[in-house]
N, C-alpha and C positions, 0 to 999 in steps of 0.2 A: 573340678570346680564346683561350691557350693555356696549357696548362698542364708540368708536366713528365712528364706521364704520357699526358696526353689533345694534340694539335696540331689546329688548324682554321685553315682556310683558304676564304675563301669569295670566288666570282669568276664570272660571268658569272651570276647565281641560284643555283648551285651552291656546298653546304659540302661540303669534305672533311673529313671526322672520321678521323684517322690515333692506330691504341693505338699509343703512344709508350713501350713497354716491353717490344723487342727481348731477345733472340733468340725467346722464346716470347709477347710479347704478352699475358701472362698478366694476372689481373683480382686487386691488392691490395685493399683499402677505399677506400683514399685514391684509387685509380684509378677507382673507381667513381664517386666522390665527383665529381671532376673531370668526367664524361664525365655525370652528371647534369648538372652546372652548365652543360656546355657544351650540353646538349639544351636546358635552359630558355633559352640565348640565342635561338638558331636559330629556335626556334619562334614568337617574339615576334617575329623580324627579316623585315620582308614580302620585302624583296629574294633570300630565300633559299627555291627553291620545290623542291630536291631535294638531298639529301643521298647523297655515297657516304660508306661507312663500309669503312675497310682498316686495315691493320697494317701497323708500320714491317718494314724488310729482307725477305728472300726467302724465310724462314724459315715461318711462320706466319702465318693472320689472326688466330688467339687459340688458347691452346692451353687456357685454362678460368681456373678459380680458382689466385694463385700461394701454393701450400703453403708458402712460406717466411713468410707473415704471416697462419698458421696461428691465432696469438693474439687476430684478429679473426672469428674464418672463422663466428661465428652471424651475426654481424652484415654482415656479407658475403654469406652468404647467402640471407640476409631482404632484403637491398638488390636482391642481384643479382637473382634474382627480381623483386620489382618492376618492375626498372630494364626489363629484355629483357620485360614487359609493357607498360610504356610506350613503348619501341620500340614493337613490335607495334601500339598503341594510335595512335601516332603521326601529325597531320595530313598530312605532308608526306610524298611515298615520300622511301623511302631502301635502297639498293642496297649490297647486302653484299659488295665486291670480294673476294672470297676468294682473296689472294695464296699461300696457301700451306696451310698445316695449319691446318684448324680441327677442333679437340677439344674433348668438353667442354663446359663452358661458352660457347666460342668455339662451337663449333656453334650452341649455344642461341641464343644470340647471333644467327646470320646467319637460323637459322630465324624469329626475331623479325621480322626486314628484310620488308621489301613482295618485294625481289627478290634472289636470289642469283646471282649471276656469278663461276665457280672458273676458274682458272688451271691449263692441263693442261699439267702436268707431270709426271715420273715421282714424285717424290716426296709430293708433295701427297696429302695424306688427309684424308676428313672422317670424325666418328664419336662417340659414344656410348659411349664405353668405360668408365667410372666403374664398373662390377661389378666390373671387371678388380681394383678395390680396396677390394672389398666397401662399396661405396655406389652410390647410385642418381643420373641426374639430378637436379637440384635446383634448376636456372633456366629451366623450363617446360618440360625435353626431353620427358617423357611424355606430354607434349598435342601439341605443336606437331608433332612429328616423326611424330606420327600424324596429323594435320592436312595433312601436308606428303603423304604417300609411302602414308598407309594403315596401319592397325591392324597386320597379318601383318608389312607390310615394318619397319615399325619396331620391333615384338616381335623380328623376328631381329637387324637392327641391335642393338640395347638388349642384349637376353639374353643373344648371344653377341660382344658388342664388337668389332664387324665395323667396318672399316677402308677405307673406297670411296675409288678412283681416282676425278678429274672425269668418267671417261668413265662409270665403275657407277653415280654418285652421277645425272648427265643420264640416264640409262636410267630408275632410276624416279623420277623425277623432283626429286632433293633440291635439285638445282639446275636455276637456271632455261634457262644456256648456259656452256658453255666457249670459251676462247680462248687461244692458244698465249702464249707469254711476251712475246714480242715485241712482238704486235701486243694485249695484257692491256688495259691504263690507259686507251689510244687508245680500244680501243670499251667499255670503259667509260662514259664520258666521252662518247660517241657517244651511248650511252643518254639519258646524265643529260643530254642536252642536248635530244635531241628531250624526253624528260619536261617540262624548264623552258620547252616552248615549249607544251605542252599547258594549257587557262585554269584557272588557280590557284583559284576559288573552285570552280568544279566537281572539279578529283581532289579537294580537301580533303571535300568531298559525296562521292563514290565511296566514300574511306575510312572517312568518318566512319561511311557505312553501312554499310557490312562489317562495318565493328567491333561495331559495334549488334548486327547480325542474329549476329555471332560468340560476343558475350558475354551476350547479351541474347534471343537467339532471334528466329526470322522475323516476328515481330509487332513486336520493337522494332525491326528494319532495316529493315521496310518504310516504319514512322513516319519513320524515319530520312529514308530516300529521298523522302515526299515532302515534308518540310522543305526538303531538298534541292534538290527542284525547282522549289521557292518563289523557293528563294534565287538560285540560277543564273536563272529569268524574271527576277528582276529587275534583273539584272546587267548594268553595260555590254559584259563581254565574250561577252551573248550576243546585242546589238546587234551587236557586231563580226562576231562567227562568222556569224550570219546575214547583216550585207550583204557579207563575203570571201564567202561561196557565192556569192550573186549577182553580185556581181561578179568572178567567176571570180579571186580570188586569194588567196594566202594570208592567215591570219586573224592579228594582232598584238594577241596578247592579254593586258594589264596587271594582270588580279588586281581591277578595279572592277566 
């Protein structure tokens, strides 16, 4: 399912979720609106066990909220919110290709993702700059970006609408790896693929409990985790995993 704002593409257990509204990528309602719909497929669809999330052209992976459909922008921003919460919340990883600029909301965005992977280029920036026009974050940057990098470093990002190259942004850690242009998509795609071979009921357990102990505190993640381990005992793929060790080979793991 695609839409004209939101594209997807899903192939080998992997979706691609591409924001389909070039040059900046920017987030309308109606964009929103689409890239929920498209979350509610995926996550229902067992054949899809990772997700990268990118922006069309070379320009940005989001550059935020688009001020031109300013007439929806409470509603928009009640959504948006949400929405990069339910990311975050998300069973399945999902890997924030950072092709370009991400600003903004587009930050917010990729901070949501399980992983970030920026494109080092000279022009590429990530950042936090909404002071710069007398407003604040408003699609989780205050939490998440402290979650991410630490209290100090995201005070000084935030306060003073600091502007990181891939290489400042992997120094304290806002991302998780860089990669030249060239060789971007390919290890990308490298990731997302050892991921889809990792056993599906288990990362959904991993996440599940992070999330728990994230929003709920270490007494609800630890409940979490051993639900968790309930569920994985009793799974055929962890029949599998245990006789591939012993039998010295790799494990081909179905998600039962």
């Amino acid at each position: 399912m695609s839409s004209e704002n939101i594209l997807l593409d899903v192939k080998d257990h992997i979706a691609t979720i591409t924001i389909n509204r070039p040059p900046a990528n920017s987030w309308s309602l109606a964009a929103l609106e689409d890239f929920d719909k498209t979350l509610d497929k995926i996550e229902t669809d067992k054949t899809v066990r990772v997700i990268v999330l990118t922006g069309m052209g070379e320009k940005c992976f989001s550059a935020g909220f688009d001020v031109s459909d300013a007439a929806n922008a409470t509603r928009a921003g009640t959504l948006g919110q949400e929405l990069w919460t339910r990311v975050d919340r998300y069973s399945k990883p999902i890997i924030a290709a950072i092709n370009g600029h991400a600003l903004g909301g587009g930050l917010e965005l990729a901070l949501s993702c399980h992983f970030r992977v920026m494109m080092d280029t000279p022009k590429a920036k990530i950042g936090l700059t909404e002071l710069n026009l007398g407003i604040i974050p408003g699609w989780g940057g205050t939490q998440r970006l402290m979650r991410v990098v630490g209290k100090q470093k995201a005070l000084d990002m935030i306060l003073f609408s600091k502007r990181l190259t891939a290489a400042e942004a992997l120094e304290i850690g806002a991302v998780d790896r860089v990669f030249p242009p060239e060789t971007f998509m390919d290890e990308v795609y490298s990731m997302a693929q050892t991921l889809a071979g990792r056993p599906p009921i288990a990362v959904r357990c991993v996440l599940d409990a992070m999330t728990a102990g994230i929003y709920g505190g270490m007494e609800a993640g630890l409940a979490k985790e051993l639900d968790g381990s309930a569920a994985v005992g009793a799974s055929k793929d962890c029949v599998e995993g245990f006789t591939a060790f012993l039998e010295k080979r790799s494990p081909n793991f179905t998600g039962e």
